[in-house]
C-alpha positions as CSV (number, residue, x, y, z in Angstrom):
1,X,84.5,127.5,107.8
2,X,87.1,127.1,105.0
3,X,88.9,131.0,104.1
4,X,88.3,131.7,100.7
5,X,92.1,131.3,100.0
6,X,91.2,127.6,100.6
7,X,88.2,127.3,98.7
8,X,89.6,128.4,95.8
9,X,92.6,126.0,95.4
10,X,90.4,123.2,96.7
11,X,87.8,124.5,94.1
12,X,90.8,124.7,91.8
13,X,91.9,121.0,92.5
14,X,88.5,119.8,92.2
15,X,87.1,121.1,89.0
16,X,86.2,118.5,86.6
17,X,87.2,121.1,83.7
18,X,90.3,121.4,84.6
19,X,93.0,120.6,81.9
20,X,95.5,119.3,84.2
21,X,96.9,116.1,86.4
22,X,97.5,116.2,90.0
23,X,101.1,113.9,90.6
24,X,101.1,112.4,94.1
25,X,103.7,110.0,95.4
26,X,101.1,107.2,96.5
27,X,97.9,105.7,97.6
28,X,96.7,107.5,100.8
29,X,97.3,110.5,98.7
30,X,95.3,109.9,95.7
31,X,92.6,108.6,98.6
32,X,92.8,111.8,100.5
33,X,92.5,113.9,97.4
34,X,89.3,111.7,96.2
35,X,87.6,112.4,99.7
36,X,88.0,116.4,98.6
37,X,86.4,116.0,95.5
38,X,89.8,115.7,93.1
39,X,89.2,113.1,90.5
40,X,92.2,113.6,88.4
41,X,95.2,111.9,89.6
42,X,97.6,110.0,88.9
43,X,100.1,108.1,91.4
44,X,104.0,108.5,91.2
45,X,104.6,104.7,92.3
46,X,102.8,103.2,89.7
47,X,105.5,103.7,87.3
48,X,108.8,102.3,87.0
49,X,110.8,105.6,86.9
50,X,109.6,109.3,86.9
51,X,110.4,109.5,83.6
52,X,108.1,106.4,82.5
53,X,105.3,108.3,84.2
54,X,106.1,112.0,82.2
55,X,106.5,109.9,78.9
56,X,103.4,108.0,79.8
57,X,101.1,111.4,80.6
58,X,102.5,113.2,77.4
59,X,101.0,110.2,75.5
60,X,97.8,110.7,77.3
61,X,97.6,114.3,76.0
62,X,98.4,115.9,79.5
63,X,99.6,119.1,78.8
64,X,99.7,121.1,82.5
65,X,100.1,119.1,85.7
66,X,100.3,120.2,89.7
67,X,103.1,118.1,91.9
68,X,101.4,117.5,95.5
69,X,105.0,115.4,96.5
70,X,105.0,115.7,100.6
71,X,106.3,119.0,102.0
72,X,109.1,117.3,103.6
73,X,112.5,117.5,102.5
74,X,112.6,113.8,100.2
75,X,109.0,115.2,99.1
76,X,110.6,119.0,98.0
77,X,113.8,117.4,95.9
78,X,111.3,114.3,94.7
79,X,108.4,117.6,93.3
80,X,111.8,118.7,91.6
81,X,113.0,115.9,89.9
82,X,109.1,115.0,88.8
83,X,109.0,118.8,87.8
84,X,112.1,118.9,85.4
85,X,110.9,115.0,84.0
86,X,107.7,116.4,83.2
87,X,108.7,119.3,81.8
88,X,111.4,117.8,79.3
89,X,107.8,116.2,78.3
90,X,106.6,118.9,77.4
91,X,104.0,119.1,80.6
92,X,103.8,122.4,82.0
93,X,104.1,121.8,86.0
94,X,101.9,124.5,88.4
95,X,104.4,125.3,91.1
96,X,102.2,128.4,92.1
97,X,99.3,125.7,92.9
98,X,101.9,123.8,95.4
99,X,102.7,126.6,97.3
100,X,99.5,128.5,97.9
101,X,98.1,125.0,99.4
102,X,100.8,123.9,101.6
103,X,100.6,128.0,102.8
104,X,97.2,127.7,103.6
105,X,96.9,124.6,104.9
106,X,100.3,124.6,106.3
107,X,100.4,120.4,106.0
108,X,103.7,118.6,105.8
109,X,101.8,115.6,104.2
110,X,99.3,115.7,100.9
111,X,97.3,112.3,103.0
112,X,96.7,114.3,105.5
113,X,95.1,117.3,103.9
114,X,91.3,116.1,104.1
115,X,91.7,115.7,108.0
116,X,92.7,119.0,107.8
117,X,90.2,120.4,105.8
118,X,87.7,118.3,107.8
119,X,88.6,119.7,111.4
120,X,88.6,123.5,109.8
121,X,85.0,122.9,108.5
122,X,83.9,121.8,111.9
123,X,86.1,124.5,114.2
124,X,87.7,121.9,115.6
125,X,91.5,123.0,115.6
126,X,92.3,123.4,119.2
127,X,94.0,126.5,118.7
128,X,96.2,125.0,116.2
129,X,97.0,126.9,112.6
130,X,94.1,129.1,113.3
131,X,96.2,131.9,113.2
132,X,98.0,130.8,109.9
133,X,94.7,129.9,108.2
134,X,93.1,133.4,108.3
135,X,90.5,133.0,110.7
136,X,92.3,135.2,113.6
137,X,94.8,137.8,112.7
138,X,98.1,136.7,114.9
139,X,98.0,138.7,118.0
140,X,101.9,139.7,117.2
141,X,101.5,140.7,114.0
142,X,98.5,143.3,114.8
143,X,100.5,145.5,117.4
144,X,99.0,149.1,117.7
Protein backbone atom coordinates (compact mmCIF):
# COMPACT_ATOMS: atom_id res chain seq x y z
CA UNK A 1 0.00 0.00 0.00
CA UNK A 2 1.23 3.32 -1.48
CA UNK A 3 1.50 6.30 1.65
CA UNK A 4 -0.58 9.05 0.64
CA UNK A 5 2.52 11.21 0.10
CA UNK A 6 2.96 8.88 -2.91
CA UNK A 7 -0.40 8.84 -4.24
CA UNK A 8 -0.56 12.22 -4.48
CA UNK A 9 2.49 12.98 -6.67
CA UNK A 10 1.74 9.90 -8.61
CA UNK A 11 -1.82 11.20 -8.76
CA UNK A 12 -0.18 14.50 -9.57
CA UNK A 13 1.98 13.06 -12.42
CA UNK A 14 -0.80 11.22 -13.84
CA UNK A 15 -3.67 13.54 -14.17
CA UNK A 16 -4.74 14.01 -17.66
CA UNK A 17 -5.72 17.82 -16.61
CA UNK A 18 -2.70 18.74 -15.78
CA UNK A 19 -1.18 21.81 -17.60
CA UNK A 20 2.27 20.71 -17.60
CA UNK A 21 5.15 18.37 -19.34
CA UNK A 22 7.11 15.86 -17.59
CA UNK A 23 11.08 16.21 -19.19
CA UNK A 24 12.86 12.86 -18.89
CA UNK A 25 16.31 12.11 -20.31
CA UNK A 26 15.25 8.95 -22.41
CA UNK A 27 13.23 6.01 -23.39
CA UNK A 28 13.01 3.53 -20.40
CA UNK A 29 11.93 6.72 -18.65
CA UNK A 30 9.13 7.85 -20.69
CA UNK A 31 8.22 3.72 -20.60
CA UNK A 32 8.36 3.59 -16.86
CA UNK A 33 6.31 6.76 -16.50
CA UNK A 34 3.54 5.32 -19.17
CA UNK A 35 3.33 2.00 -17.00
CA UNK A 36 2.19 4.57 -13.88
CA UNK A 37 -0.37 6.11 -15.72
CA UNK A 38 1.75 9.56 -16.96
CA UNK A 39 0.84 10.31 -20.51
CA UNK A 40 2.42 13.61 -20.87
CA UNK A 41 6.03 13.37 -21.73
CA UNK A 42 8.33 14.34 -23.57
CA UNK A 43 12.07 12.92 -23.98
CA UNK A 44 15.35 15.03 -23.60
CA UNK A 45 17.28 12.96 -26.41
CA UNK A 46 14.96 13.56 -29.04
CA UNK A 47 16.25 17.01 -29.51
CA UNK A 48 19.37 18.20 -30.74
CA UNK A 49 20.25 20.55 -27.86
CA UNK A 50 18.30 21.40 -24.53
CA UNK A 51 17.61 24.48 -25.87
CA UNK A 52 15.91 23.01 -29.21
CA UNK A 53 13.68 21.15 -26.92
CA UNK A 54 12.64 24.53 -24.50
CA UNK A 55 12.14 26.50 -27.86
CA UNK A 56 10.29 23.54 -29.26
CA UNK A 57 7.72 23.18 -26.01
CA UNK A 58 7.20 27.03 -25.81
CA UNK A 59 5.84 26.66 -29.45
CA UNK A 60 3.69 23.90 -28.33
CA UNK A 61 2.09 26.22 -25.69
CA UNK A 62 3.69 24.50 -22.63
CA UNK A 63 3.70 26.78 -20.06
CA UNK A 64 4.79 24.69 -16.62
CA UNK A 65 6.91 21.59 -16.86
CA UNK A 66 8.42 18.96 -14.06
CA UNK A 67 12.33 17.73 -14.82
CA UNK A 68 12.39 13.87 -13.73
CA UNK A 69 16.54 13.91 -14.98
CA UNK A 70 18.14 10.84 -12.82
CA UNK A 71 19.01 11.61 -9.20
CA UNK A 72 22.53 11.03 -9.81
CA UNK A 73 24.99 13.58 -9.97
CA UNK A 74 25.15 14.06 -14.31
CA UNK A 75 21.21 13.73 -13.76
CA UNK A 76 21.16 16.81 -10.84
CA UNK A 77 23.53 19.38 -13.01
CA UNK A 78 21.62 17.95 -16.42
CA UNK A 79 17.70 19.01 -14.31
CA UNK A 80 19.66 22.32 -13.99
CA UNK A 81 20.79 23.24 -17.20
CA UNK A 82 17.16 21.86 -18.70
CA UNK A 83 15.70 24.10 -15.80
CA UNK A 84 17.46 27.47 -16.68
CA UNK A 85 16.80 26.55 -20.77
CA UNK A 86 13.28 26.08 -20.10
CA UNK A 87 12.85 28.82 -18.12
CA UNK A 88 14.60 31.53 -20.51
CA UNK A 89 11.44 30.00 -22.53
CA UNK A 90 9.36 31.23 -20.56
CA UNK A 91 8.34 27.52 -19.00
CA UNK A 92 7.84 27.60 -15.52
CA UNK A 93 9.82 24.34 -14.17
CA UNK A 94 8.22 22.44 -10.82
CA UNK A 95 11.31 21.77 -8.68
CA UNK A 96 9.02 21.13 -5.63
CA UNK A 97 7.45 18.05 -7.78
CA UNK A 98 11.19 16.58 -8.18
CA UNK A 99 12.03 16.54 -4.76
CA UNK A 100 8.90 15.33 -3.00
CA UNK A 101 9.20 12.11 -5.45
CA UNK A 102 12.73 11.28 -5.25
CA UNK A 103 12.01 11.76 -1.05
CA UNK A 104 9.39 9.36 -1.18
CA UNK A 105 10.48 7.08 -3.33
CA UNK A 106 14.00 7.50 -2.55
CA UNK A 107 15.04 6.24 -6.34
CA UNK A 108 18.32 7.23 -7.88
CA UNK A 109 16.76 6.43 -11.43
CA UNK A 110 13.23 7.87 -12.88
CA UNK A 111 13.22 3.96 -15.08
CA UNK A 112 13.19 2.51 -12.21
CA UNK A 113 10.33 4.11 -10.30
CA UNK A 114 7.38 1.70 -11.52
CA UNK A 115 9.44 -1.31 -10.05
CA UNK A 116 9.33 0.57 -7.14
CA UNK A 117 5.97 1.50 -6.99
CA UNK A 118 5.14 -2.04 -7.95
CA UNK A 119 7.04 -3.93 -5.03
CA UNK A 120 5.45 -1.14 -2.41
CA UNK A 121 1.90 -2.08 -3.72
CA UNK A 122 2.61 -5.75 -3.19
CA UNK A 123 4.76 -5.50 0.37
CA UNK A 124 7.41 -6.82 -1.22
CA UNK A 125 10.43 -4.61 -0.11
CA UNK A 126 12.53 -6.90 2.04
CA UNK A 127 13.05 -4.55 4.58
CA UNK A 128 14.32 -2.02 2.22
CA UNK A 129 13.06 1.86 2.30
CA UNK A 130 10.21 0.76 4.43
CA UNK A 131 11.34 2.99 6.99
CA UNK A 132 11.86 5.95 4.54
CA UNK A 133 8.48 5.40 2.81
CA UNK A 134 6.23 5.91 5.93
CA UNK A 135 5.02 2.65 6.45
CA UNK A 136 7.18 2.06 9.85
CA UNK A 137 8.35 4.97 11.86
CA UNK A 138 12.46 4.34 12.04
CA UNK A 139 13.11 2.62 15.29
CA UNK A 140 15.98 5.49 15.96
CA UNK A 141 14.03 8.24 15.40
CA UNK A 142 11.10 7.16 17.91
CA UNK A 143 13.35 6.92 21.18
CA UNK A 144 11.22 7.33 24.40
Amino acid sequence: MLTPAAERILEALSDPSSDFMVIVEGKKDVEALQQLGVRRTDMLNKYPSIVDMADALAERGVRRAVVLTDYDRAGRRLAVRIGLALYSAGIRVDWQLRAELRRVFRITHIETLHRTVEKIERGDTHGKNIHRLGKIPHPCKHRG
